[in-house]
N, C-alpha and C positions, 0 to 999 in steps of 0.2 A: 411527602416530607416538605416543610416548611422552610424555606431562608431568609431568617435572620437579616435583613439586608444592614441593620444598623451595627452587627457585629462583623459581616464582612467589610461594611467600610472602615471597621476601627482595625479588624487587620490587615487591610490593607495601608491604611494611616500608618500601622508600625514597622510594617514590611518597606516604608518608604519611607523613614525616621533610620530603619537598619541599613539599609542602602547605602543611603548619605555618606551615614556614622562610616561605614568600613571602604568612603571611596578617600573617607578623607585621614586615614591611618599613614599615608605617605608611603615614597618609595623609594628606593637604594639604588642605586647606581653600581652594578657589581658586572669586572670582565667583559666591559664594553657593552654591558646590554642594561635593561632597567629591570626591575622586579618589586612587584605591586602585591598586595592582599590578595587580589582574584587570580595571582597567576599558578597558584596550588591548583586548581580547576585543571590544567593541564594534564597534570597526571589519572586524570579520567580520561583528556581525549584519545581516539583511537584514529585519527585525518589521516590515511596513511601517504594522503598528496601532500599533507605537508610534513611527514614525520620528521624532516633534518632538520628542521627549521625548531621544530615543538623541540626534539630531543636534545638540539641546543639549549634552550630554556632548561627542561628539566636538571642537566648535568649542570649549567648554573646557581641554578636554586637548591641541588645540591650542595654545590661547593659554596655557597654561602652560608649554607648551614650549618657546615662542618666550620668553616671561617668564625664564625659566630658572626655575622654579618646580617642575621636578618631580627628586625625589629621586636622586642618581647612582647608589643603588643597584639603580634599576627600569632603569636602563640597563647595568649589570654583570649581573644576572640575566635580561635577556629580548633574544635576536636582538631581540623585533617591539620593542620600545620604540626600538631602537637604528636598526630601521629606519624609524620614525615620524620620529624625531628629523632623521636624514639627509633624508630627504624635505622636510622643513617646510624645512631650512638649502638647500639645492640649491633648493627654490622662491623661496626670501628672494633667492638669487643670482641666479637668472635675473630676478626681478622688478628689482633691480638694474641687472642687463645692461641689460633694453630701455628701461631710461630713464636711461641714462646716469650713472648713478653710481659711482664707480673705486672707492671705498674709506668702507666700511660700518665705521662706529666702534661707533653704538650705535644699538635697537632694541624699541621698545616696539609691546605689542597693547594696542587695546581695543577691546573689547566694545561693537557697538551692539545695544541691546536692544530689542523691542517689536515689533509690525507694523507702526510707521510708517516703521521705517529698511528702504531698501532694499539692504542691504548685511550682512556679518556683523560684519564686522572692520573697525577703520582701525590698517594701521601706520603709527608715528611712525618716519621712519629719518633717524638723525642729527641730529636735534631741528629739522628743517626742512622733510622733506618726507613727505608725506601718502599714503595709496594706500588709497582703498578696496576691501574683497575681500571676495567673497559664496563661501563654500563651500559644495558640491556630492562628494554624498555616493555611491559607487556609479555613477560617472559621468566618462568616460573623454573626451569629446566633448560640449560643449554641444546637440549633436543629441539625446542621446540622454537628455539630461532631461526627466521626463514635464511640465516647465515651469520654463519662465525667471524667469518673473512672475507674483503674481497679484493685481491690483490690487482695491480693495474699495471699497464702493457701486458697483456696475459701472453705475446707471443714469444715473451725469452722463458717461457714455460714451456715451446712449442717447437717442432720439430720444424713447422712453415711458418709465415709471417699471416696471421689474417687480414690484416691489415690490406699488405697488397693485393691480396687474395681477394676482399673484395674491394677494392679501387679499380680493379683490372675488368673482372668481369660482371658490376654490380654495377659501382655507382658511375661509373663513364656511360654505361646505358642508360640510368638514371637522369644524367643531367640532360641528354641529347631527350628523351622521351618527353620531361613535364620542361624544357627549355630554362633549365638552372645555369649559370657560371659554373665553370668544371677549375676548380685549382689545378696549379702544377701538384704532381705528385711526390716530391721531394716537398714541399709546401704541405700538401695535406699529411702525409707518414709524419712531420714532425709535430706539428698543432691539435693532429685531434685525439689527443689523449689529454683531455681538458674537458671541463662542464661545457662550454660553450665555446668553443675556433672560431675563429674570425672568418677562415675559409669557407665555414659552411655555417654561415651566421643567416641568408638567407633561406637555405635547404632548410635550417632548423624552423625557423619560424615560422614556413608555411606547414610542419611536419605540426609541431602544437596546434595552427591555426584549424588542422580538419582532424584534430584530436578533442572532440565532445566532454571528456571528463577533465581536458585541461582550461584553466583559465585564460587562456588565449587562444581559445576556439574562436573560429571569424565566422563560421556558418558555408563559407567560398564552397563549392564546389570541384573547384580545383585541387582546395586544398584537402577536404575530406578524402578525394583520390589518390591523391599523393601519401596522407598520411597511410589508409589500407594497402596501396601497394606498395610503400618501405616496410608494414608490420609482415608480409607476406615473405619480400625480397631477402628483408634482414635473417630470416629462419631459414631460405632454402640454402642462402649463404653460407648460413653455419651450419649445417647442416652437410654439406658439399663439403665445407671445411673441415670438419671433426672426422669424414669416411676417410680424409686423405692424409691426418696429419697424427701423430701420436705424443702426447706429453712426457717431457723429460723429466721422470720422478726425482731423480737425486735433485737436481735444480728446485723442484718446486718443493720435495722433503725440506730441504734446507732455509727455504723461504717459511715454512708453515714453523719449523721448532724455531727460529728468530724470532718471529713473533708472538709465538704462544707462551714460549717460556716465560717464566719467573713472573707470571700474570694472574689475577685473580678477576674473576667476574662478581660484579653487584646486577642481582638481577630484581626485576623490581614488578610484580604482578597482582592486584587485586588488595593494594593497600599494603605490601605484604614487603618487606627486602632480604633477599637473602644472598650468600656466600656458596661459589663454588668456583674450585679448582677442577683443572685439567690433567687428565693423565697422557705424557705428552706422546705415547704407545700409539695411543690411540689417534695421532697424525701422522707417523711414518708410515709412507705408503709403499705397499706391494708389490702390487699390481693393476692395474690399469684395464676396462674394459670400456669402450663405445655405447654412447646408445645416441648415434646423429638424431635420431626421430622427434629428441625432445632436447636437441641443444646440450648436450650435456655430456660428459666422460663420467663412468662410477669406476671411484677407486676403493681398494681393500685396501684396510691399515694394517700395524702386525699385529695388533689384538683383538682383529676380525671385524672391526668398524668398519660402516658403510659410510661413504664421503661424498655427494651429490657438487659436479663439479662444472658448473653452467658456464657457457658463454655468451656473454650478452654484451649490448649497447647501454650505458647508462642514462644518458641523455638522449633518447629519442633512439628505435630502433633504427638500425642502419645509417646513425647519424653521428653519435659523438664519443666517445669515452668509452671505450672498448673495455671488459674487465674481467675478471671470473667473478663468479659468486660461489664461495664452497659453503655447504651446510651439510 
């Protein structure tokens, strides 16, 4: 087979005339962040090192959408914007449909920000009624998110403190072994239920520095040791902790129907957005069974739901941000 070399350079010539043309469509300024023509591209990526970061972007580019905030000519030049667009208005409608609304005048997003909101979104529809919405990224079916929730300080869920739990027999051996600063204790129990303590701002950074798939891998030696033996320590911790401690259902019941309620999910998979609600049955929980082996409690709900109920580090195992993860 023969190439043309004078027709690939002419498509190539256009392929680099269309470049140009769509860097120079401009950008918006929307919710403290920027949003450009290529930043549709996102909802292909699947980074999951950087997913808070992407899913920021996309819940923006969302609610600019909905805003009318984003420029018409990113909708005359791009199918995917156009299919973005359709999807968000087809989700507005059906959100409509199941709660009885005939006739949608007008329609504002805002943005709830922070870990304390359980939710992503609240729209204003028609300047009287409210709907909170949590988006979900890569995810076709609320089954199939790696969590629904993840609640933080997970020890007033808990019959002990893990916390102390492992300060006491973890990381005091920790800092004396690879020669860390050891905070006072009253110091560490308050600060490190945060992305990153000042306490253990050290311990963190060498922990990334000999973690390979992080970008702050240093290559050390020291630090590759360290990081394997916190991913080690951190498990047998929990582990040790889960055989000795039991979760207090009513407490955590009451935690999971506050936040679930009166909530709708936009889930968003394969081009695709769709609506689904929760049956909130299906979070009050049971009963309560162990499985230390894999970090984790399995609770029954009263509609026979299975609720996988982990305890993890979010910031670095054995390092910062204590939480559960329920799914």
């Amino acid at each position: 087979m023969q190439i043309d070399c004078e027709q690939v350079r002419s498509l190539q010539k256009h392929v680099r005339i269309w470049l140009s043309f769509v860097s120079n469509l401009g950008e918006i300024k929307y919710n403290k962040s920027t949003i450009c023509f290529d930043d549709i591209n996102i909802f292909k990526s699947k980074n999951r090192s950087e997913n808070d970061k992407n899913n920021k972007k996309r819940e923006n580019i969302i609610g600019s959408v909905i805003n009318n905030k984003i420029p018409e000519k990113y909708y005359k030049y791009s199918l995917r914007w156009v299919r973005l667009k359709e999807g968000v208005d087809q989700y507005i409608q059906k959100l409509c449909l199941v709660n009885g609304i005939t006739d949608l005048k007008c329609i504002k997003c805002e943005h709830k920000a922070g870990r304390g909101n359980h939710f992503d979104f609240i729209l204003h529809i028609n300047e009287r009624s409210d709907f909170k919405i949590e988006f979900k990224f890569n995810v076709e079916n609320l089954n199939e998110a790696p969590q629904f929730v993840s609640p933080m300080k997970p020890s007033q869920y808990l019959t002990g403190s893990y916390e102390e739990h492992y300060y006491d027999n973890y990381f005091v051996p920790i800092t004396e072994k690879f020669n860390l600063p050891l905070p006072k204790k009253d110091e560490y129990l308050k600060s490190i239920h945060a992305p990153e303590p000042e306490c253990v701002s050290l311990h963190q950074q060498k922990y990334y520095g000999g973690c390979k798939q992080s970008s702050k891998f240093t290559g050390d030696a020291e630090d590759i040791k360290l990081y394997k033996y916190l991913k080690k320590i951190s498990k047998e911790s929990i582990k040790t902790f889960i055989t000795d401690n039991d979760i207090l259902i009513t407490k955590l019941n009451d935690y999971l129907l506050s936040t679930q309620k009166d909530k709708f999910y936009m889930l968003y998979k394969n081009s695709k957005i769709s609506l689904q609600t929760i049956n909130l049955d299906d979070y009050i929980i049971t009963e309560i069974k162990k499985d230390p082996r894999y970090s984790r409690y399995i609770a029954r709900t009263k509609t026979g739901n299975k609720l996988k109920i982990l305890l993890r580090s979010k910031n670095g195992n054995g390092i910062a941000f204590p939480s559960f993860q329920i799914s």
